[in-house]
N, C-alpha and C positions, 0 to 999 in steps of 0.2 A: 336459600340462605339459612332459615329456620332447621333444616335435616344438615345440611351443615354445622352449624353449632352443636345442634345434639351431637355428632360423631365425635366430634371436637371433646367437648365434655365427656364420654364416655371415655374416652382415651385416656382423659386428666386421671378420671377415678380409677379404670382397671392400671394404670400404674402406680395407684398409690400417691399422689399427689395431694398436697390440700391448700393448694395455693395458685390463682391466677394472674399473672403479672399482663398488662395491657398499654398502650401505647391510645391515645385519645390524640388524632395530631387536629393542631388549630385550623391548618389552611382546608383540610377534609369538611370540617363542621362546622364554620364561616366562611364560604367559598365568596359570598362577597360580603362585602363591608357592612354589618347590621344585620344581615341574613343567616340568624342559626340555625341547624338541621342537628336535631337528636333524638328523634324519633323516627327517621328514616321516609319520612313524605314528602320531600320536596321536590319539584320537578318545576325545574328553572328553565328548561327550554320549553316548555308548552307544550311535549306531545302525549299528555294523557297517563304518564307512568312516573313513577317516584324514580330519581336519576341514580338514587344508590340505598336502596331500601337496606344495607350493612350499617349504615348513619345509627339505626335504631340501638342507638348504647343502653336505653333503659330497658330494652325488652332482653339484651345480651346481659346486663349483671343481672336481671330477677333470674334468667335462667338458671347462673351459675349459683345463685343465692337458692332457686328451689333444690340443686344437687345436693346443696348440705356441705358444701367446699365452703373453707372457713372463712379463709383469707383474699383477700387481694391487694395486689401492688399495682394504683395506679399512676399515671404516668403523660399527665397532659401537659409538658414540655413547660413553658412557651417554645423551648428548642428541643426540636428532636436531630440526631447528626446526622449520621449515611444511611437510615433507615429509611429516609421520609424526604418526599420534595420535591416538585417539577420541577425547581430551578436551582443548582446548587444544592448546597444541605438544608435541611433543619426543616419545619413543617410552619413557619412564616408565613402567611399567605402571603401570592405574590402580586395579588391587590394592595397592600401595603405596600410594600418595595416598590411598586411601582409610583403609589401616591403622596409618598412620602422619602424621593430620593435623598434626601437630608440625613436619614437615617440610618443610611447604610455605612459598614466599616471600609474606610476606603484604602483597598490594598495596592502594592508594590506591582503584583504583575496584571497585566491586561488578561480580561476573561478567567480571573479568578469569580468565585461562588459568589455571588450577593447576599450579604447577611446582615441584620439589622446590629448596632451597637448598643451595648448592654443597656447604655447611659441616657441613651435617649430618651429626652420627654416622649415625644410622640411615640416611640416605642412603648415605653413604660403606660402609656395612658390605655393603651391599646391591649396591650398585655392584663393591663386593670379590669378591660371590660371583657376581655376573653374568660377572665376568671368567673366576675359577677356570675356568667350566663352559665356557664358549665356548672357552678354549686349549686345557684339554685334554682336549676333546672333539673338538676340531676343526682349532683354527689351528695346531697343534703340526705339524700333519703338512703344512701346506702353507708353515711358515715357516720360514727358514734358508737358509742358502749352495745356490745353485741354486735355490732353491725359487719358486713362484709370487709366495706375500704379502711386496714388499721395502716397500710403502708399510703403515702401518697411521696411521690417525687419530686422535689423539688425544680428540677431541675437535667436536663443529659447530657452529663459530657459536656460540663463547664469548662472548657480549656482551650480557648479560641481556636475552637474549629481545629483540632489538629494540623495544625500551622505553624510554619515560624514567628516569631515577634518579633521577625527582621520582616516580618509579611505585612502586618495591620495593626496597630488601626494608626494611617497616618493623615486622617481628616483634620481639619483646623479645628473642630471642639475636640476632639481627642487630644492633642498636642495641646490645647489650651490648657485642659485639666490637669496633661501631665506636668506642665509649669505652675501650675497651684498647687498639685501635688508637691513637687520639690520645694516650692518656697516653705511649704508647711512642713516639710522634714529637716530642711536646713535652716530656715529660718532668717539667713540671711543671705547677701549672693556670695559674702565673703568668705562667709563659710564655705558657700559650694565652693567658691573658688580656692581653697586653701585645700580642698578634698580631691578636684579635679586638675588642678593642676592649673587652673584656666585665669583670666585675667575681664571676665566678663563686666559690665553695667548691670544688669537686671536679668531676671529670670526671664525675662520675654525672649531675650537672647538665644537660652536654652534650644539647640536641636536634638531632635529623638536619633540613637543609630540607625543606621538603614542597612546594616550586613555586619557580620560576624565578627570580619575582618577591617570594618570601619574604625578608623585610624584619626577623625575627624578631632576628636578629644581624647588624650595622649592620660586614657584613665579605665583602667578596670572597671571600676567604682560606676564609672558612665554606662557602661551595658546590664551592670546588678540593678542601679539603678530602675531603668528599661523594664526590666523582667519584675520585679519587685510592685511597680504601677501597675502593671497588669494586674500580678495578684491580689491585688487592693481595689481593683474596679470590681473583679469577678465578686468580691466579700459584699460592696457594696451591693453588688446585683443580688445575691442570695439575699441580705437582709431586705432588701423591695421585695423580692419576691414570696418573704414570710408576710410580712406586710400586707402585702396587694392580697394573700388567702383572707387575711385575718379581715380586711376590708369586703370580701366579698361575702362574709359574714361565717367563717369556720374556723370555728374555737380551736386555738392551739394542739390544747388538751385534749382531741377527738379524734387525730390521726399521728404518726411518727415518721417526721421529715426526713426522707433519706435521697443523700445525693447518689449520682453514679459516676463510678470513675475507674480512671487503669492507671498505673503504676506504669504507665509508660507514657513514652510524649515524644513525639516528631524534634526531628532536629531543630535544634533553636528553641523548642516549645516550652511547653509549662510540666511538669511534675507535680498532683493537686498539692495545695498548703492545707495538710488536713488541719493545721492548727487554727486556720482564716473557718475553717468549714465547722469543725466542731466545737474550737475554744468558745468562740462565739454564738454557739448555743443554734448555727443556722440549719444543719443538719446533720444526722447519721449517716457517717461516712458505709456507702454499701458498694461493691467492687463489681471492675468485669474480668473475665480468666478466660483467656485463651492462647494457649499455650503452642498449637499449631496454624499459624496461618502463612509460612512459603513453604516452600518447598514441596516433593510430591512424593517422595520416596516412606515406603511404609514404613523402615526404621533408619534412623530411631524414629520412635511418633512422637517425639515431641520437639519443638525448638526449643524449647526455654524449661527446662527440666523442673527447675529449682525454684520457678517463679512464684508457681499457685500456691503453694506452703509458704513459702518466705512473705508474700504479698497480706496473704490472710494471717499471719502472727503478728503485723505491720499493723492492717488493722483494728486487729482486738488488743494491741497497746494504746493504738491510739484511743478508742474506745475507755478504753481502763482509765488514761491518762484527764479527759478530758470532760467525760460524763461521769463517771464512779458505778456507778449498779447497772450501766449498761456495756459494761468492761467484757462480759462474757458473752453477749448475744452479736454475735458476724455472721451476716450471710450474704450474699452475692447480688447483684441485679441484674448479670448476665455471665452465664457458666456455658461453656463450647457445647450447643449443640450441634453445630456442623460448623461448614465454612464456604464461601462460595468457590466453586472449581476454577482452575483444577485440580486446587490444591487436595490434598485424599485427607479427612478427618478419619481416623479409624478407630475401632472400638476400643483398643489399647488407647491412642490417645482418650478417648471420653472416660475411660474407666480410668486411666489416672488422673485426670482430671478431679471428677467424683471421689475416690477416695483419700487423694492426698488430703485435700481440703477439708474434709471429717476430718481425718488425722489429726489437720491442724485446729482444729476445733472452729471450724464454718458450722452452725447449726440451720440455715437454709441452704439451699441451692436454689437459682432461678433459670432452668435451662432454655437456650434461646441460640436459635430459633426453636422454637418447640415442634412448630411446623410451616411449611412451606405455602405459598398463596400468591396474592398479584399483588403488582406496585401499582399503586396509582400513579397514571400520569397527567392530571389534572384536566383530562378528557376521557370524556364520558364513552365505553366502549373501545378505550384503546391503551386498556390498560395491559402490562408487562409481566411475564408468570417470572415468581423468582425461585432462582434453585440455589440451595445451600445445603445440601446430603441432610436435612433434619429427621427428628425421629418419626412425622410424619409426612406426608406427600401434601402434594394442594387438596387432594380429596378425602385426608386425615386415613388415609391406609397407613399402618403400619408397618417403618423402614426394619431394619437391624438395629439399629440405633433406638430405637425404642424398647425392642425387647431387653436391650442389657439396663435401660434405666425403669424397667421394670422390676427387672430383676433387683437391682438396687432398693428399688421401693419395698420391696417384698419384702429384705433383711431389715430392710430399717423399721418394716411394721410388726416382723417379729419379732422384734427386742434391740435389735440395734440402734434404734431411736430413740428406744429408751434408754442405753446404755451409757449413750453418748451427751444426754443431755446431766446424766448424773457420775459424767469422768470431766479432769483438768487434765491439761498439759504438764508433764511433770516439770519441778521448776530446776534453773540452767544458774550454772554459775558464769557461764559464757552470755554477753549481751552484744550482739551488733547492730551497732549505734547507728542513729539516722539525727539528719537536723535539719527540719523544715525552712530553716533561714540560708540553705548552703546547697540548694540542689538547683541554681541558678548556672546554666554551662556557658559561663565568663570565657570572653578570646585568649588565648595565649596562655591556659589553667588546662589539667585534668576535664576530662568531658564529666559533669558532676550530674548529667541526665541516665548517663551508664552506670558512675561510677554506685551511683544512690538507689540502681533498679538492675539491670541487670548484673554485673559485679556484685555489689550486697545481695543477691539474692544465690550466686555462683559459692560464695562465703559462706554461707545457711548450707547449699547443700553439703560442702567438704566437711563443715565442721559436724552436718547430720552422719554423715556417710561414715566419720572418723569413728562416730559413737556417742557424739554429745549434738544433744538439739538445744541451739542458743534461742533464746529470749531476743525479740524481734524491736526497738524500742525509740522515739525519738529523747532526746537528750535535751527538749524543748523545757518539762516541766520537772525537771531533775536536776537534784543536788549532788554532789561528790559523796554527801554521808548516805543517800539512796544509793549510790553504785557500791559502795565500799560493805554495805549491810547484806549484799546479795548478789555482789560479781567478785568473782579473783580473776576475771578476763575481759576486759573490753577490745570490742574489733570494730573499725569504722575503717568502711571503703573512702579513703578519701578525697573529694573531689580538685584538691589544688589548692584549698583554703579553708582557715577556721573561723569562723564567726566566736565574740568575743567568750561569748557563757561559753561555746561547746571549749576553746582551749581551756578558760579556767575551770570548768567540771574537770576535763583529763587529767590537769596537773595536779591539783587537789587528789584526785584518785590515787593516780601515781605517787604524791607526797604520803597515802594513808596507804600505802604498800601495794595495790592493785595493779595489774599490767595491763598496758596497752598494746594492740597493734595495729599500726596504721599499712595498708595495702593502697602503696601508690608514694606521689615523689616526695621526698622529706619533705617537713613542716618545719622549720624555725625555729616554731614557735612551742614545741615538746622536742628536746633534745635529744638523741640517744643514747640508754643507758641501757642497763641490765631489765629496768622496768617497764622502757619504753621500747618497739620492736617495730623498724621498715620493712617495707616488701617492696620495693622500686617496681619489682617483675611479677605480677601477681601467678603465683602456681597454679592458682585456678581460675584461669579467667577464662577458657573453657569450661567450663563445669555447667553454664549456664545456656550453653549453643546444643545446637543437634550433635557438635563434633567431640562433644562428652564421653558419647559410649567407644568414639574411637582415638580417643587421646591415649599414647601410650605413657604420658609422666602421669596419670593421673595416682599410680602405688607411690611415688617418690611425691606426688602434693599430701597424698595423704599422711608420709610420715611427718614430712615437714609440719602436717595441722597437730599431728601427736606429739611433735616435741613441743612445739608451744602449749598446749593443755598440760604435759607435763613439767616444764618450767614455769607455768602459773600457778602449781599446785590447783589444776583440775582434776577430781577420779574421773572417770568414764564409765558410764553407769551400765553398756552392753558392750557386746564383746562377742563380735559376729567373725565368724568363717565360712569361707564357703567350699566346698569339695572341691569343686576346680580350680581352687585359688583366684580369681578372678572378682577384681570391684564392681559397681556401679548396683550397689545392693543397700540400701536405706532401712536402718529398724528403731522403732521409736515406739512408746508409749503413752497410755495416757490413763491416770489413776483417777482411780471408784472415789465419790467425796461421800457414800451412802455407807459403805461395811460390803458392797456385792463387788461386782466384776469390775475388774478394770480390761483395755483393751491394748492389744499389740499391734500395731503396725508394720507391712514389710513392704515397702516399696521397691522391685526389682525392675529395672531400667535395661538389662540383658535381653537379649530375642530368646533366652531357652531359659528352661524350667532348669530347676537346682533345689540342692538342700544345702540348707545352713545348720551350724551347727552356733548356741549361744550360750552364752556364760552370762550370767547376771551379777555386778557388784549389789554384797551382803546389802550395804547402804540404801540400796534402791526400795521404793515404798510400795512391795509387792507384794501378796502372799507367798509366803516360798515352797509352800505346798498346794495342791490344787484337783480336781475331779479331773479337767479335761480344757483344752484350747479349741473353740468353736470358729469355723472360718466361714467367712463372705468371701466369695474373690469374685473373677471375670465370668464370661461365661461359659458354661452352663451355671447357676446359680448353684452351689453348693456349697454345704454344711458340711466338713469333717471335723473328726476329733483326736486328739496327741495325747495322752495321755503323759506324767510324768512328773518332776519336781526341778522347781527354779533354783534353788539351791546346787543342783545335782549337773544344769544345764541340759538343754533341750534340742533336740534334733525337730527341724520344720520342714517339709516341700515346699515350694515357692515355686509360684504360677511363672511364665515365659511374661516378659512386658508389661507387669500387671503390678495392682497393688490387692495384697491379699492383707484380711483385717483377721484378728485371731481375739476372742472371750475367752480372758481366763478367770476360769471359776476357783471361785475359793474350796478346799474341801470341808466336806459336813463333816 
């Protein structure tokens, strides 16, 4: 185990790493009830040997901590999702579940996952003491000023189990709560009833919907509702679960709370509320990116082209919006290491992955799986090898996948890390609009789970591809006189409906000269005029599938996104061609905030290499003279240099499927 680790570790450092992200699951290190193992000596059957001498978590962080690795992201659940688990998901012991059936979320279909409910006392009490023993037993001594653990998790994949909310939770305390919930939102029944259409006695009346298409109350409002409760249990759960740290005695101030989440969500599911996660102070919204998981064919290598940039600019508004000084720091908590077969991860996928996300100003990546090992199956010796193509094997050999985030590491430690942490996203007079109160996918409405993730992120890439990279933003903590000071375009994917701030911000906008355009079915409630602009039929609503690189309207979406920049009085800051005439070619920048380099971005989505040829508007905050363009791209890892002037416009090679990064040096 011990020549294990070390391999392990040595891998971390010859690629350039300085970061360990870990997984501590509860039901591993409490196998029963009172019995914790974190030292690795425990030997509960009696035959003479420690039953999983791996347990030993203190001997595994001194390791990492004598390598001189700086960081670590730990991550002791109380839930862990598809990672972890005999039974269902999550890393619950299932000594609990068992002892405490009261506790569980009780779902719609027979032989669903058993999982506890957030709300639960006895969960929570349990949860209390899982904390106690792990701090200070353990995290005490590797957290603090200096110390190894500055990340700790709140939390994984808070989002009921990737699940419908036509799934769970339909226990009698669940349903109970939901009815004190709505009394306290409505206040009274007559209210509900004046909103639902309904003719009720009392809140107790109240039933939760049970399907999508449940008809049982003749009211929208009745399934927003539905979804809306959830989002308010999970807020309550994060704020216990700041709490329960702070009680097992770990000062706020000593580590930086970060959730983990995806910008996507099962049918019927949830879409995080990053405004419940961050408004409220409970954690640092930190993301997972993966961009290929069906299909098997090597191109295109990605499903979701446009997601990992669109997702990470989502991010770092919300950040901006919510925190203030920690507006610039996004990083991941789980970036495509591989994927389980048969799907094919390939290195084009991981290499876009990797560098879209710099582009978009991600300053970590957390790659995962980093490497491959067993599942526990909650018996001793009969545990499961799992494969996911990672960058290392179970025996920490080195895959392919390794060497190209080597190579990665390599640019980043010769200056590209540096580069990047002293360049900004240049700023957009294009903004596409998001609203945490509106991404609720209501029966008989727009799917507002597509319209708010994948759609908005299809929109980021037309409008990137056209030549303008929008400003990514929700419209939560924003006035009309913020959008008017720094858009002459607003685009919101829109789900079917407007919550009341997001119309009156629009129309305000619209009233101060600003355009909108809405992508999806009229709204009412913003008229159409010269100001205002429908898309019934979104031109791009491939842009964000694999079937991108083979859509033949994609030249005809694109002009269509040029007339609208140019009827908003947008410029267009680049102004790409390619030899072959042929799209699916992304170029973008991001400027020096020091006096040095700033850096070019080219995302090409193509299976062959090309040269572009580009034009820079005067306007753009560039040197327009310069030494040379220095590039990172796929592999083999290489530096070349273009020498020439921005002014004058610049001829580039571009890698086949790749994203190539380009330094442009000011000249001496």
């Amino acid at each position: 185990m011990i020549d294990l680790w070390n391999r392990l570790l040595d891998r971390v450092q010859q690629a350039h790493m300085n970061t360990v992200s870990l997984y501590i699951p509860w039901d591993f290190h409490e196998p029963e009830e009172g019995v914790f193992d974190f030292d690795g000596h425990l030997d509960a059957d009696h035959d003479g040997k420690a039953d999983y001498p791996s347990r030993d978590l203190k001997t595994f962080l001194h390791m990492v901590e004598s390598r001189g690795i700086r960081y670590a992201m730990i991550r002791p659940g109380p839930y862990i999702n598809a990672e972890w688990g005999p039974v269902g998901f999550g890393a619950v012991p299932l000594w609990f579940l068992q002892n405490h059936p009261d506790a569980l979320a009780v779902t719609q279909t027979p032989g669903k996952a058993k999982t506890a409910a957030f709300y639960n006392a006895d969960y929570r009490a349990h949860v209390q003491k899982w904390f106690q023993a792990l701090y200070q037993t353990v995290l005490k001594d590797f957290v603090g000023p200096g110390k190894l653990g500055v990340f700790l998790q709140i939390d994984n994949e808070t989002n009921y189990f990737w699940d419908s909310l036509y799934e769970r939770d339909y226990s009698d305390a669940s349903i109970a709560r939901y009815r004190l919930w709505l009394s306290g939102k409505y206040h009274s029944i007559a209210e509900l009833n004046h909103i639902y259409g309904t003719a009720l006695n009392a809140f107790s009346e109240v039933i939760p919907p049970r399907q999508a298409g449940d008809g049982a109350i003749k009211s929208t409002q009745w399934h927003y509702d539905w979804f809306e409760f959830h989002d308010v249990e999970i807020k309550d759960y994060y704020q216990f679960l700041r709490s329960a740290w702070k009680l097992a005695g770990l000062p706020d101030s000593q580590v930086l709370f970060t959730s983990c989440d995806s910008f996507n969500a099962a049918n019927s599911g949830l879409l995080p509320r990053l405004d419940f996660r961050e408004q409220a102070g409970a954690s640092l919204t930190t993301m997972n990116i993966y961009p290929k998981t069906v299909g098997q064919l090597p191109f295109p290598s990605l499903d979701t082209p446009m997601k990992a940039a669109h997702d990470a600019m989502l991010i770092a508004s919300s950040h901006e919006q919510f925190f203030g000084s920690l507006g610039q720091w996004v990083m991941t908590s789980e970036t495509v290491g591989g994927w389980f077969p048969p799907v094919a991860i390939t290195l084009n996928t991981r290499q876009h992955s990797y560098g879209s996300l710099m582009g978009s100003g991600v300053k970590a990546q957390t790659i995962y799986y980093f490497h491959e090992g067993w599942n526990w199956s909650g018996l001793e010796q009969n545990d499961t090898e799992l494969h996911f193509a990672a960058p290392l094997d179970k025996d920490m050999n080195p895959t392919p996948g390794y060497t190209l985030l080597q190579s990665f590491g390599q640019a980043i430690d010769s200056g590209l890390g540096r580069r990047m942490m002293a360049t900004v996203n240049s700023p957009s007079a294009v903004l596409i609009a998001h609203d945490s109160s509106a991404q609720y996918p209501i029966p008989g409405v727009t799917d507002a789970l597509n319209a708010a993730s994948t759609d908005s992120a299809a929109l980021f890439g037309a409008f990137r591809e056209a030549g303008v990279v929008a400003e990514v933003k929700f419209l939560d903590t924003l006035e009309a006189t913020d959008l008017s000071k720094r858009y002459r375009l607003v685009v919101y994917s829109y789900p079917g409906y407007l919550s009341l701030h997001t119309q009156e911000v629009l129309s305000q906008f619209v009233k101060n000269g600003g355009m909108v355009a809405l992508f999806g079915t009229a709204s009412s409630s913003l008229p159409v005029s010269d100001l205002v602009r429908y898309f019934p039929v979104n031109p791009v609503s491939l842009w964000n599938t694999a079937q991108y690189v083979y859509d033949p309207t994609v030249p005809a979406a694109l002009q269509a996104i040029r007339s609208l920049l140019k009827d908003s009085g947008v410029t267009i800051p680049i102004h790409v061609k390619t030899a072959d005439s042929s799209p699916y070619v992304h170029v973008w920048t991001r400027l020096s905030t020091d006096g040095g380099s700033s850096l070019l971005f080219v995302e090409n989505f193509a299976a062959s290499s090309r040269t572009l040829q580009l034009t820079f508007d005067n306007g753009i905050a560039l040197p327009q003279s310069f030494q040379a363009l220095h590039r990172w791209g796929p592999l083999p890892n290489r530096f070349a240099a273009v020498p020439g002037s921005l002014s004058g416009g610049i001829e580039l090679p571009v890698s086949s499927d790749a994203v190539d990064v380009w330094e442009i040096l000011p000249a001496k």
